[in-house]
Structure formats: C-alpha cells, structure tokens
PQR file of N, CA, C, O and H, with PARSE charges and radii, in Angstrom:
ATOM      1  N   UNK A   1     -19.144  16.862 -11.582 -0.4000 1.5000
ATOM      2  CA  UNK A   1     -18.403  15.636 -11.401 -0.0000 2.0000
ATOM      3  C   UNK A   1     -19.406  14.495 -11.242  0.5500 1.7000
ATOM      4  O   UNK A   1     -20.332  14.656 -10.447 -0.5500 1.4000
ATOM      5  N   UNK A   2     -19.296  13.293 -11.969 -0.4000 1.5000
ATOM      6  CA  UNK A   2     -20.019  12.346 -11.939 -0.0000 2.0000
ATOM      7  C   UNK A   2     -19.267  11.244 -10.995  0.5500 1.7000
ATOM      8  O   UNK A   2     -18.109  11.004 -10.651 -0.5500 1.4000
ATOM      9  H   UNK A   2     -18.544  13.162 -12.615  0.4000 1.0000
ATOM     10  N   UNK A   3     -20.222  10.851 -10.830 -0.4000 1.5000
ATOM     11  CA  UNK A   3     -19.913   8.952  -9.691 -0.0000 2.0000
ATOM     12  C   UNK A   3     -19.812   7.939 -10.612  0.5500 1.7000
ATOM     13  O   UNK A   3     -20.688   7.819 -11.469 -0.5500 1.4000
ATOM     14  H   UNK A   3     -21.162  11.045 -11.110  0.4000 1.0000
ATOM     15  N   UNK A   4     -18.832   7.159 -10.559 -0.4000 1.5000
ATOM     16  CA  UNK A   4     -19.344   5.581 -11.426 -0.0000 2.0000
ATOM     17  C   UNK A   4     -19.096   4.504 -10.213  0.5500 1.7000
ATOM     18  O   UNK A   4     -18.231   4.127  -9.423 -0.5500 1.4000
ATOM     19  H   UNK A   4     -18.121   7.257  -9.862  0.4000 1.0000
ATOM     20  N   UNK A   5     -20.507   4.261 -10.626 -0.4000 1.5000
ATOM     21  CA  UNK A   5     -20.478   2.725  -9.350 -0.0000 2.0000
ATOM     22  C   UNK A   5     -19.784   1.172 -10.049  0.5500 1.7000
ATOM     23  O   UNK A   5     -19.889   0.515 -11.086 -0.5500 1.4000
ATOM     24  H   UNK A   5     -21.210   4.568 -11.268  0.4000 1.0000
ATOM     25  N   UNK A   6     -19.161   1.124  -8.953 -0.4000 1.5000
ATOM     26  CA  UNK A   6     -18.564  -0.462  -9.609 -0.0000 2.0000
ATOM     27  C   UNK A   6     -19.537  -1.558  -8.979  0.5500 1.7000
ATOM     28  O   UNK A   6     -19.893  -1.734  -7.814 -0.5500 1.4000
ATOM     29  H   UNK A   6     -19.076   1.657  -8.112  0.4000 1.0000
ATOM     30  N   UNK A   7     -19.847  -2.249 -10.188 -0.4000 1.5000
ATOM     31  CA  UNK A   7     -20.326  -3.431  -9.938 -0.0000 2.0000
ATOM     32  C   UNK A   7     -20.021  -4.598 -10.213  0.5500 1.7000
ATOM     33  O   UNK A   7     -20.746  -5.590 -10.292 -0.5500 1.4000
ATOM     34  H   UNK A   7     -19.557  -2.107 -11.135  0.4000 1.0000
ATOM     35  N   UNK A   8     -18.741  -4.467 -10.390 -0.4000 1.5000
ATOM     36  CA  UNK A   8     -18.180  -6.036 -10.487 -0.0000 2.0000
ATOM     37  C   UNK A   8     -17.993  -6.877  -8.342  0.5500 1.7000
ATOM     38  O   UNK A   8     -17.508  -6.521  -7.268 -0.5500 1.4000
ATOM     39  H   UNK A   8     -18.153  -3.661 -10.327  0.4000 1.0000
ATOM     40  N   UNK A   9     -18.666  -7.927  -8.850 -0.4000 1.5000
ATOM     41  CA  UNK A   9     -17.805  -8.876  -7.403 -0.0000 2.0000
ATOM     42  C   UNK A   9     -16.529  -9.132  -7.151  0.5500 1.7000
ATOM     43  O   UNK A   9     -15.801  -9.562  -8.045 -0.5500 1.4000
ATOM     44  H   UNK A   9     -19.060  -8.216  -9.722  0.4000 1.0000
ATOM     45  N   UNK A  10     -16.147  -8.940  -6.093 -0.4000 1.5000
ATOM     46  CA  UNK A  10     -14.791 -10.029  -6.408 -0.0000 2.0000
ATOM     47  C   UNK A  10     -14.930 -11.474  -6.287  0.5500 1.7000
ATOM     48  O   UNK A  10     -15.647 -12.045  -5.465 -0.5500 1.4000
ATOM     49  H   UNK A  10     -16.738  -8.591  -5.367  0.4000 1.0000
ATOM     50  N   UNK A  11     -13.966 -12.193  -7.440 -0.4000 1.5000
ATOM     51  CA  UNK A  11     -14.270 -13.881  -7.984 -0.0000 2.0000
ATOM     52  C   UNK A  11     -14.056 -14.183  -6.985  0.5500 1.7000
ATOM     53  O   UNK A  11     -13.957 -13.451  -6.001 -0.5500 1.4000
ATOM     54  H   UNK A  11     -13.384 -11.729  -8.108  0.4000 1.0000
ATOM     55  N   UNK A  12     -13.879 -15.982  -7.073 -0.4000 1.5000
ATOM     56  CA  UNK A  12     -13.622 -16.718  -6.487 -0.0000 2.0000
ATOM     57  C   UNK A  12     -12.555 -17.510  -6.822  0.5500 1.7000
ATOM     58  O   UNK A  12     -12.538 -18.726  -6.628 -0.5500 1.4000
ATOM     59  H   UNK A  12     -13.960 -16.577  -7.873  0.4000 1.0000
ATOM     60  N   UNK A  13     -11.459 -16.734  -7.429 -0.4000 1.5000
ATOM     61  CA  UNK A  13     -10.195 -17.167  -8.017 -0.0000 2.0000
ATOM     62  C   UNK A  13      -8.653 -17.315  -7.632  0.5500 1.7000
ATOM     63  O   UNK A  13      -7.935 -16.414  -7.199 -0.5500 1.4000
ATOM     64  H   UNK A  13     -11.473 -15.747  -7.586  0.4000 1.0000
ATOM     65  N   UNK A  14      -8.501 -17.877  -7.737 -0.4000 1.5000
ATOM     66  CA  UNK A  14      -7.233 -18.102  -6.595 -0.0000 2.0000
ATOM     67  C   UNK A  14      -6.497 -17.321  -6.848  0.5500 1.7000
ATOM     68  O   UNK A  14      -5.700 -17.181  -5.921 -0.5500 1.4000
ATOM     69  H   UNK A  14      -9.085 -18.609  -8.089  0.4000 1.0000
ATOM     70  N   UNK A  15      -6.156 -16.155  -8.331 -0.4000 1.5000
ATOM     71  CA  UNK A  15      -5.571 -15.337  -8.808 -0.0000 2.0000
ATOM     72  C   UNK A  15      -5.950 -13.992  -7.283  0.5500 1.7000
ATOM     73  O   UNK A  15      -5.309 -13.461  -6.376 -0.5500 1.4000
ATOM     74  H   UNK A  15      -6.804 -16.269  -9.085  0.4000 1.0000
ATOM     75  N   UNK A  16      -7.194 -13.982  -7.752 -0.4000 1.5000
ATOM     76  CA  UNK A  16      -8.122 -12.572  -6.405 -0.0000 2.0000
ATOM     77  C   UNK A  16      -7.172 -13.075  -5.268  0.5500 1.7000
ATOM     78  O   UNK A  16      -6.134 -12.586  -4.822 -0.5500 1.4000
ATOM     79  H   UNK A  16      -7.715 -14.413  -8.489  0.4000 1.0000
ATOM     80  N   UNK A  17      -7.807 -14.117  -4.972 -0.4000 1.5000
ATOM     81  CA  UNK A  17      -7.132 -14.147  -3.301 -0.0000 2.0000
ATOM     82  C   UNK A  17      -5.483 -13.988  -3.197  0.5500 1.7000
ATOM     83  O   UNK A  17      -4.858 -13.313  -2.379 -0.5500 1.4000
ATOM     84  H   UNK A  17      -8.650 -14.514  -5.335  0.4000 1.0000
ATOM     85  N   UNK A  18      -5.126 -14.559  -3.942 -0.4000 1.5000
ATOM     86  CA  UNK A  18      -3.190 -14.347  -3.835 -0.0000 2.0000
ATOM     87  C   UNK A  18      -2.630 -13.407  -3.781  0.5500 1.7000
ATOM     88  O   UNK A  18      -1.570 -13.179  -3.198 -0.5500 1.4000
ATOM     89  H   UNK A  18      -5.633 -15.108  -4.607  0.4000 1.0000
ATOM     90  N   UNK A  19      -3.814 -12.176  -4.889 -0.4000 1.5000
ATOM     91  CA  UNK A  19      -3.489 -10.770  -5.310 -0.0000 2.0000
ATOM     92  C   UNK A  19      -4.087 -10.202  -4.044  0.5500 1.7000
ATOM     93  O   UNK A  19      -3.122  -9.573  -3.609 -0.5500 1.4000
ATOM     94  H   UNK A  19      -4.676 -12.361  -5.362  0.4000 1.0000
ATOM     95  N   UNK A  20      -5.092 -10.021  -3.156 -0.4000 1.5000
ATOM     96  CA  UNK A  20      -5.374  -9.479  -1.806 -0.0000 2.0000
ATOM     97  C   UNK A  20      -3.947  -9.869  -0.580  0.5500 1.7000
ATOM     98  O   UNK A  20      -3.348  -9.100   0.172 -0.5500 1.4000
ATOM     99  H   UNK A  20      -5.876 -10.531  -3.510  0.4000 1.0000
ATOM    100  N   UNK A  21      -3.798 -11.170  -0.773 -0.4000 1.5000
ATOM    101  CA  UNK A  21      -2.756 -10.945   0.569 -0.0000 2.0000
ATOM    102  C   UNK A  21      -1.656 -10.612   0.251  0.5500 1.7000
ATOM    103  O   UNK A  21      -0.967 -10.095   1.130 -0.5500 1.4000
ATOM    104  H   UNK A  21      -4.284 -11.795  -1.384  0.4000 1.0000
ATOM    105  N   UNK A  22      -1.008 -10.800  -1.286 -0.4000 1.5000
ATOM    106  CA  UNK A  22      -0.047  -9.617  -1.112 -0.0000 2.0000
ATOM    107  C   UNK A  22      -0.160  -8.122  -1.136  0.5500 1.7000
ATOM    108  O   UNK A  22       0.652  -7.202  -1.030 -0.5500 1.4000
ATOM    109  H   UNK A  22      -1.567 -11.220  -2.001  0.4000 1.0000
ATOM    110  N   UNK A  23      -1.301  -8.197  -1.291 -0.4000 1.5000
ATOM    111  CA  UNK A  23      -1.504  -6.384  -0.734 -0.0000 2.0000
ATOM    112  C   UNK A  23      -1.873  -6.344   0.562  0.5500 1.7000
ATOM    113  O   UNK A  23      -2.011  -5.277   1.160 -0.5500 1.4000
ATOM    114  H   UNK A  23      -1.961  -8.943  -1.376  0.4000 1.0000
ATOM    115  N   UNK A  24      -2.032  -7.314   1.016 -0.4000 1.5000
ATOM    116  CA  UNK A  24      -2.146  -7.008   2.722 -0.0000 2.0000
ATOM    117  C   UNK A  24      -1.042  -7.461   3.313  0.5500 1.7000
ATOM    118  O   UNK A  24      -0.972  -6.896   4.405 -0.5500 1.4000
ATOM    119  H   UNK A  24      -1.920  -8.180   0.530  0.4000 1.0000
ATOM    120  N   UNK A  25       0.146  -8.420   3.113 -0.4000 1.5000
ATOM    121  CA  UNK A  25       1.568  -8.422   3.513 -0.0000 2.0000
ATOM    122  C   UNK A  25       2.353  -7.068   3.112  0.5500 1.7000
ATOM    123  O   UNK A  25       3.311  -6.787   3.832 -0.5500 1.4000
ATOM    124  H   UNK A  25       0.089  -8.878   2.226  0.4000 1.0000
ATOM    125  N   UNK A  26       2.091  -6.310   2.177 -0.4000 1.5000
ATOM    126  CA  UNK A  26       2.805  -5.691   1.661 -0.0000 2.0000
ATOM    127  C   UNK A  26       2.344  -4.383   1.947  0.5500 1.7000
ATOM    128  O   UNK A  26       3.051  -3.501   1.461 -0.5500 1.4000
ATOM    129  H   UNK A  26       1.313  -6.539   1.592  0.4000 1.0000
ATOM    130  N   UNK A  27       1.167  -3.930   2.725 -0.4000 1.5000
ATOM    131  CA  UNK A  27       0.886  -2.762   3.211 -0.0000 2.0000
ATOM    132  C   UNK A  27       1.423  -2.417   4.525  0.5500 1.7000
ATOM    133  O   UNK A  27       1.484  -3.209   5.465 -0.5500 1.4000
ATOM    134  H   UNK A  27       0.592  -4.647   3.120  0.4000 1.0000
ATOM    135  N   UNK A  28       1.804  -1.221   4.548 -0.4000 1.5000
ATOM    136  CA  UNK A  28       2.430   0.041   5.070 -0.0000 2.0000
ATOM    137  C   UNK A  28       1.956   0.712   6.331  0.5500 1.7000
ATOM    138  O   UNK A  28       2.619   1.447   7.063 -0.5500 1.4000
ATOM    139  H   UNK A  28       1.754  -0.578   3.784  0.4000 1.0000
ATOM    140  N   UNK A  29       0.497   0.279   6.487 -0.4000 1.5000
ATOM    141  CA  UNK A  29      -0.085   1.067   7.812 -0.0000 2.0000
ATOM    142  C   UNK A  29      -1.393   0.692   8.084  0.5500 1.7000
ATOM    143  O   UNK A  29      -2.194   0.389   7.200 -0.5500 1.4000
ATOM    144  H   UNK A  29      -0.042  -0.318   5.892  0.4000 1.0000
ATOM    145  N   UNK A  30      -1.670   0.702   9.411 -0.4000 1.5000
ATOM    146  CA  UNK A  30      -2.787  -0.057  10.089 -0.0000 2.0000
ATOM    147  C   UNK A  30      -4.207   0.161   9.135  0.5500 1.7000
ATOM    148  O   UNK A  30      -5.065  -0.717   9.048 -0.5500 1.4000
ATOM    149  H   UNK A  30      -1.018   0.948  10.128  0.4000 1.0000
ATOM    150  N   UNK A  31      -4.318   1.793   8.280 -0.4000 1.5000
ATOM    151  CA  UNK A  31      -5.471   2.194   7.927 -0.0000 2.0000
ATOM    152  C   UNK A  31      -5.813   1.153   6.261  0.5500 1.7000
ATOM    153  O   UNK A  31      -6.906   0.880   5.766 -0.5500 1.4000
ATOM    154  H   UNK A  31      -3.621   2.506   8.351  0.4000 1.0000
ATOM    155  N   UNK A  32      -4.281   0.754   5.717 -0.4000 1.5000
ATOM    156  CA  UNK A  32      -4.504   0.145   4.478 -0.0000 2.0000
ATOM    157  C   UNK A  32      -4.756  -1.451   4.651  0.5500 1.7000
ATOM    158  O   UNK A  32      -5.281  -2.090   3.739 -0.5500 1.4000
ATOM    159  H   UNK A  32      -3.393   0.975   6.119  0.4000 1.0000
ATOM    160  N   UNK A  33      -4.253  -2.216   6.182 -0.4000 1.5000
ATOM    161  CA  UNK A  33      -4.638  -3.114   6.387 -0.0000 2.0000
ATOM    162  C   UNK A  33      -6.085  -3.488   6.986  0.5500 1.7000
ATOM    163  O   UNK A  33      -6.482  -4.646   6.860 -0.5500 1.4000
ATOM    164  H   UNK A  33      -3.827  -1.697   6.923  0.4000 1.0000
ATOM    165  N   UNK A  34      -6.901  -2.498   7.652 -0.4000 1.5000
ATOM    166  CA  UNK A  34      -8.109  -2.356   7.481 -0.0000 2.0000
ATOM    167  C   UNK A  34      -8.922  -2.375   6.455  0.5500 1.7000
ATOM    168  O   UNK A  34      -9.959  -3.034   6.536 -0.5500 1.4000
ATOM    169  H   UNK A  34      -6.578  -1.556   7.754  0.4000 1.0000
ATOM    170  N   UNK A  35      -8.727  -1.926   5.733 -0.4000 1.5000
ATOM    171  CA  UNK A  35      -9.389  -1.906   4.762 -0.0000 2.0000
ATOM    172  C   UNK A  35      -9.303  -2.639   3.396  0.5500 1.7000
ATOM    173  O   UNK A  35      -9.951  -2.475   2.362 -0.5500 1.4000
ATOM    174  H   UNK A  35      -7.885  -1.391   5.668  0.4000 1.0000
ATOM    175  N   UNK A  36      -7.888  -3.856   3.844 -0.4000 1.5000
ATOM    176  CA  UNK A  36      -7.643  -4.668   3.130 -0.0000 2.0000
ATOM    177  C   UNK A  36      -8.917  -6.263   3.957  0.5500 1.7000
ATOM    178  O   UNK A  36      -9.456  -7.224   3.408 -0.5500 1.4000
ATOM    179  H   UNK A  36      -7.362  -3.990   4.683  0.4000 1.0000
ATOM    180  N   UNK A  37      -8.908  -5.889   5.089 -0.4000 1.5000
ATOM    181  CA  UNK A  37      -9.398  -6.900   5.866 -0.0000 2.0000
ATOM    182  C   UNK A  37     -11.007  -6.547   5.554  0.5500 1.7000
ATOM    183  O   UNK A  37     -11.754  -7.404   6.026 -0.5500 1.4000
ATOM    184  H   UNK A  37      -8.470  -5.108   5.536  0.4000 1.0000
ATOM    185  N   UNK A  38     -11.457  -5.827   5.090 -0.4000 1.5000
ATOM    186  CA  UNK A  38     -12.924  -5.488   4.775 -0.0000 2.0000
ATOM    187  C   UNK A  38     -13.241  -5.868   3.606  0.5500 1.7000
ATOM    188  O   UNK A  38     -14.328  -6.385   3.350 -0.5500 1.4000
ATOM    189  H   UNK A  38     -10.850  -5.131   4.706  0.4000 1.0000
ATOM    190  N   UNK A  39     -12.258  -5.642   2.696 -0.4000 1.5000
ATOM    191  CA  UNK A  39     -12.566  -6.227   1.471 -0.0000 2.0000
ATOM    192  C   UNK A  39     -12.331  -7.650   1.196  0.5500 1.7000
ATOM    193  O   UNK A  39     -12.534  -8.192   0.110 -0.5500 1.4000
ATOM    194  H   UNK A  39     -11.375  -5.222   2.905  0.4000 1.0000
ATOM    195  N   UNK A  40     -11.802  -8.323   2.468 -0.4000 1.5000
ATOM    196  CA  UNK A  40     -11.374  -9.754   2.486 -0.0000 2.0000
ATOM    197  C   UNK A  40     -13.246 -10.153   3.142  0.5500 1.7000
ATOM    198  O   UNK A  40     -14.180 -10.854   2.754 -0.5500 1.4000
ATOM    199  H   UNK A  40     -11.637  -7.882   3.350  0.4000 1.0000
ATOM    200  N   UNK A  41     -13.047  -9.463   3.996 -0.4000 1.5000
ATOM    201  CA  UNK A  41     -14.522  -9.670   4.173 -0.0000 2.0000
ATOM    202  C   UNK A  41     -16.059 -10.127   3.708  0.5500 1.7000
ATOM    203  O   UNK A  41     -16.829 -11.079   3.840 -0.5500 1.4000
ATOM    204  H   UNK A  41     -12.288  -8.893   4.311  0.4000 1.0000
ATOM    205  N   UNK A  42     -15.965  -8.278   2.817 -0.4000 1.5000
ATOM    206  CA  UNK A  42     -16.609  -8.986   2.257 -0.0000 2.0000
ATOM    207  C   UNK A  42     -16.546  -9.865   0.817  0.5500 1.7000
ATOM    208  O   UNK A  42     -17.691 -10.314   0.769 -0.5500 1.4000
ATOM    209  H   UNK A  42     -15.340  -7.504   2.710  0.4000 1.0000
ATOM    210  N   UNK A  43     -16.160 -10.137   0.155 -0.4000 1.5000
ATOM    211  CA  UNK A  43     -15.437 -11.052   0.052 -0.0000 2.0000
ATOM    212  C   UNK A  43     -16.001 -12.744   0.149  0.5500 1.7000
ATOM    213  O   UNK A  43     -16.524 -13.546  -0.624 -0.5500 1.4000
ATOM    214  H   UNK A  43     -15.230  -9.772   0.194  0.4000 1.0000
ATOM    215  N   UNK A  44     -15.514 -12.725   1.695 -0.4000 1.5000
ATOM    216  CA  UNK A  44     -16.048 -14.105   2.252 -0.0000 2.0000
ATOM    217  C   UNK A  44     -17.839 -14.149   2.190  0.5500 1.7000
ATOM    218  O   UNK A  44     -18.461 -15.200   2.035 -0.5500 1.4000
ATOM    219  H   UNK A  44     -15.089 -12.073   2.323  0.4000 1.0000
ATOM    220  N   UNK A  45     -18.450 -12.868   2.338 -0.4000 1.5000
ATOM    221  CA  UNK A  45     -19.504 -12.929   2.430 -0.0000 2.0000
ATOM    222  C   UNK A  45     -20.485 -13.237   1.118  0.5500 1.7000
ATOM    223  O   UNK A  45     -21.683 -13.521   1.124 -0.5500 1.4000
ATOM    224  H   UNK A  45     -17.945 -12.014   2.464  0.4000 1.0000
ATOM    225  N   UNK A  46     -19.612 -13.091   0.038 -0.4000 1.5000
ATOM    226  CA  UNK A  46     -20.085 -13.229  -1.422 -0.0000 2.0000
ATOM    227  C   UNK A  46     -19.484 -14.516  -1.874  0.5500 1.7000
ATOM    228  O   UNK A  46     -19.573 -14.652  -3.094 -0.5500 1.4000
ATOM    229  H   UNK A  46     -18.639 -12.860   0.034  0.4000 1.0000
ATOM    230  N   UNK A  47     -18.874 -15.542  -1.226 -0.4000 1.5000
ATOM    231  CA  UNK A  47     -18.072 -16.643  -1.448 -0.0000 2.0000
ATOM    232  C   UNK A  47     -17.986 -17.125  -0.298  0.5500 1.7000
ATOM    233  O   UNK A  47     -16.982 -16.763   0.315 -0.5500 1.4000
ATOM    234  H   UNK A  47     -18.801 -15.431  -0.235  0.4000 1.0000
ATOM    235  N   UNK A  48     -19.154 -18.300   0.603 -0.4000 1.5000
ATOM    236  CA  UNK A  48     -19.105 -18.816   1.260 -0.0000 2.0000
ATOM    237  C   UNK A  48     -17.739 -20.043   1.395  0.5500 1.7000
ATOM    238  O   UNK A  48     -17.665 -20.890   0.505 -0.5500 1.4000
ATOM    239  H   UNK A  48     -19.969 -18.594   0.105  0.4000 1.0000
ATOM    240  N   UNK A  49     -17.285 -20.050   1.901 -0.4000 1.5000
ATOM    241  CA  UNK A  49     -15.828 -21.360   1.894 -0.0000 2.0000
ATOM    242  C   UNK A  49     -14.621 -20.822   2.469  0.5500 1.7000
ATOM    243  O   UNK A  49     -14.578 -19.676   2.917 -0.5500 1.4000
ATOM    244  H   UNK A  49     -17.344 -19.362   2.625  0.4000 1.0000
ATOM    245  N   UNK A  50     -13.765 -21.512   2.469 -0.4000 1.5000
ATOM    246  CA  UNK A  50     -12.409 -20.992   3.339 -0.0000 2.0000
ATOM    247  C   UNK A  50     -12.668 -19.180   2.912  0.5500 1.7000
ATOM    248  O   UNK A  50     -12.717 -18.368   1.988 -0.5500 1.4000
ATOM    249  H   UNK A  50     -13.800 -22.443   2.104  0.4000 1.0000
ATOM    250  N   UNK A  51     -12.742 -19.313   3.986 -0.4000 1.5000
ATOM    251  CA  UNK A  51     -12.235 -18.006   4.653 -0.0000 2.0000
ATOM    252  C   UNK A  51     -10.902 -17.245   4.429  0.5500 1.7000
ATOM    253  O   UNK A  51      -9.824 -17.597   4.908 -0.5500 1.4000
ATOM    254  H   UNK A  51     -12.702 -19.973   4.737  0.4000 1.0000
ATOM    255  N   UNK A  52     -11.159 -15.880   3.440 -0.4000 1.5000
ATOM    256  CA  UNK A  52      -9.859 -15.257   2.886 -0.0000 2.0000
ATOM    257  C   UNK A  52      -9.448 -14.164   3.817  0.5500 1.7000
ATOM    258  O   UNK A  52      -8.534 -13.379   3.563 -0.5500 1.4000
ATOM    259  H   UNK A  52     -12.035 -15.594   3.051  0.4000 1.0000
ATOM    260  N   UNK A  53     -10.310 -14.146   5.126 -0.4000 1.5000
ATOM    261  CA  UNK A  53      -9.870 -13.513   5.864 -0.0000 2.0000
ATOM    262  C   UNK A  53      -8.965 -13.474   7.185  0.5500 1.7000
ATOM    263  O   UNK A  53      -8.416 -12.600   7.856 -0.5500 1.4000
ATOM    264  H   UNK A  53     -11.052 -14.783   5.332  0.4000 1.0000
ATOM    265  N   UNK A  54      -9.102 -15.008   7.217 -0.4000 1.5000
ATOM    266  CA  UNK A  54      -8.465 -16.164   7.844 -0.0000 2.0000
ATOM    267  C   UNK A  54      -6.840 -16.700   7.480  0.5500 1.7000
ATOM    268  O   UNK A  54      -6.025 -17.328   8.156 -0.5500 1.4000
ATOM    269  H   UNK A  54      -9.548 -15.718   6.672  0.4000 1.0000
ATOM    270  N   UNK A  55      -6.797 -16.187   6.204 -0.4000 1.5000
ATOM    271  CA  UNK A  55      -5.588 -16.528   5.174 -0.0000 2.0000
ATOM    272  C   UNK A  55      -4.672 -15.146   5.230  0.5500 1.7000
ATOM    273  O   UNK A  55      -3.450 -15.033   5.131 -0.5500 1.4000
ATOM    274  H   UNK A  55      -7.459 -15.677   5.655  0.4000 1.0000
ATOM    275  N   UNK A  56      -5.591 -14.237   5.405 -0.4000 1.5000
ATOM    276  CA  UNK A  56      -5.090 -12.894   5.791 -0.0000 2.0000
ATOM    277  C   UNK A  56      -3.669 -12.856   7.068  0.5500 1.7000
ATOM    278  O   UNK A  56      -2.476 -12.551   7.072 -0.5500 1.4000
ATOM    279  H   UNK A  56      -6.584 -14.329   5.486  0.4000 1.0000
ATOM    280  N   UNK A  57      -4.762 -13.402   8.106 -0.4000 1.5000
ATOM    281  CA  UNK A  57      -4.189 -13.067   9.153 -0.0000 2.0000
ATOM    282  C   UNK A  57      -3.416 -13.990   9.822  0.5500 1.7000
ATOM    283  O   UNK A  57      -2.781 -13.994  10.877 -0.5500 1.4000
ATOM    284  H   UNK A  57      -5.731 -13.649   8.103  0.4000 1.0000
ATOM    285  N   UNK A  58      -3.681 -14.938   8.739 -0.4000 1.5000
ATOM    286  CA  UNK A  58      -2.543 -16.215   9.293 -0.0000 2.0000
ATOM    287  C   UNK A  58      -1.304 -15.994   8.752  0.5500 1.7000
ATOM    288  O   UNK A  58      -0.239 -16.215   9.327 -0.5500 1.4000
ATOM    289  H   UNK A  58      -4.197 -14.935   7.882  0.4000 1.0000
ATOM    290  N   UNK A  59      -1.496 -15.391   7.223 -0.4000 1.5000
ATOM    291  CA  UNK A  59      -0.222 -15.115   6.323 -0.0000 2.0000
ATOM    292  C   UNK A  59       0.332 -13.710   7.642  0.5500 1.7000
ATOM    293  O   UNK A  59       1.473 -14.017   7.988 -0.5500 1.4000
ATOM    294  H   UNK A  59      -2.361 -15.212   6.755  0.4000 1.0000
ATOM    295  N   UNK A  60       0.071 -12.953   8.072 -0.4000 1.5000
ATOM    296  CA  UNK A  60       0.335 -11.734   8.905 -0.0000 2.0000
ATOM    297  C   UNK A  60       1.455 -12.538   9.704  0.5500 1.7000
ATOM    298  O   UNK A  60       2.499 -11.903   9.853 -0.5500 1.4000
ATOM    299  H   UNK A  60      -0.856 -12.704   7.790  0.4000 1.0000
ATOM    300  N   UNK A  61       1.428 -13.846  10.255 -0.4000 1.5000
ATOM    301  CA  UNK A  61       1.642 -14.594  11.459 -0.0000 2.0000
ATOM    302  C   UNK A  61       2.590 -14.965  11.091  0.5500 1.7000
ATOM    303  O   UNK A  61       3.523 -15.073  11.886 -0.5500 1.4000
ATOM    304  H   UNK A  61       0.580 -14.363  10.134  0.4000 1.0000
ATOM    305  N   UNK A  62       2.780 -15.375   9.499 -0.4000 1.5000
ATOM    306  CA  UNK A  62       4.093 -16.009   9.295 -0.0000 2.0000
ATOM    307  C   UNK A  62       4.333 -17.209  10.080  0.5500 1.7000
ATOM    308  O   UNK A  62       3.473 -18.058  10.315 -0.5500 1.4000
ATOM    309  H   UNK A  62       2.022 -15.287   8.852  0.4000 1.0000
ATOM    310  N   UNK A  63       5.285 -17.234  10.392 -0.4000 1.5000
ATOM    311  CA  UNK A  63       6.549 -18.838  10.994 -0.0000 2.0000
ATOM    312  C   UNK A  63       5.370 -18.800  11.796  0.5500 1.7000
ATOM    313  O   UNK A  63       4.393 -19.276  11.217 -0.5500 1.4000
ATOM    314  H   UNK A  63       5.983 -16.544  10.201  0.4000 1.0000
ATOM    315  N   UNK A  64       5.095 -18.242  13.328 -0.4000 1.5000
ATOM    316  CA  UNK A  64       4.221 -17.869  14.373 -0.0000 2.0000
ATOM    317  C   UNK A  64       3.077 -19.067  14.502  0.5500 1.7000
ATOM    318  O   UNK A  64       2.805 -19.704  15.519 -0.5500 1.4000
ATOM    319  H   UNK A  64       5.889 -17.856  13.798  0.4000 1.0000
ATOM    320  N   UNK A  65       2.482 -19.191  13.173 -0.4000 1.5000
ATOM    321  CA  UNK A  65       1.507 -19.770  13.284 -0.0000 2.0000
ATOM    322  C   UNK A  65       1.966 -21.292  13.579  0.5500 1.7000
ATOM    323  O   UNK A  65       1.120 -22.170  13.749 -0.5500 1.4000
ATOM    324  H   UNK A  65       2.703 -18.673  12.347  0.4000 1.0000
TER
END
C-alpha cells in the first residue's frame, strides 16, 4: 500500500472559507468539529487576515453573538 501526500494549500477564497463553515455548522460530533477547527487553523496560519477560525465559532453562536 502506498501513501500519497497532498500538497495542495488551502486558498484564500471565499468559496474555501464558506465551504469549511458549512462543514463545521453541519457536523455531527465534537471529534469532526475539532478537526474542522484545525484545519481552520491552519489555515489562518497560511493566510494571515481575518481569522477563519473566528468565523467558525462565531457562526457556532448564531443569534448569541
């Protein structure tokens, strides 16, 4: 069995980010929102500027915020 490494980034496209928080509104359990929040992460760390992890957890908050 072979490995293939991915080496694509994720963009900086407003398409990426829209498509992450509805997979993080729309996930099912603490372990898929973890690991939605890591990849928001990093993420931010490869795309200095608003913060998509921030957008995460505000969208989480709904009305709240």
């Amino acid at each position: 069995m072979s490995l293939t490494l991915i080496t694509s980034a994720p963009s900086s496209d407003a398409a990426y980010r829209e498509g992450l928080i509805r997979r993080y509104l729309a996930a099912r359990d603490r372990f898929a929102e973890l690991a939605l929040l890591a990849e928001a992460a990093r993420y931010d760390k490869a795309n200095p500027g608003a913060s998509l992890t921030d957008e995460l957890l505000g969208a989480s908050l709904g009305d709240v915020a």
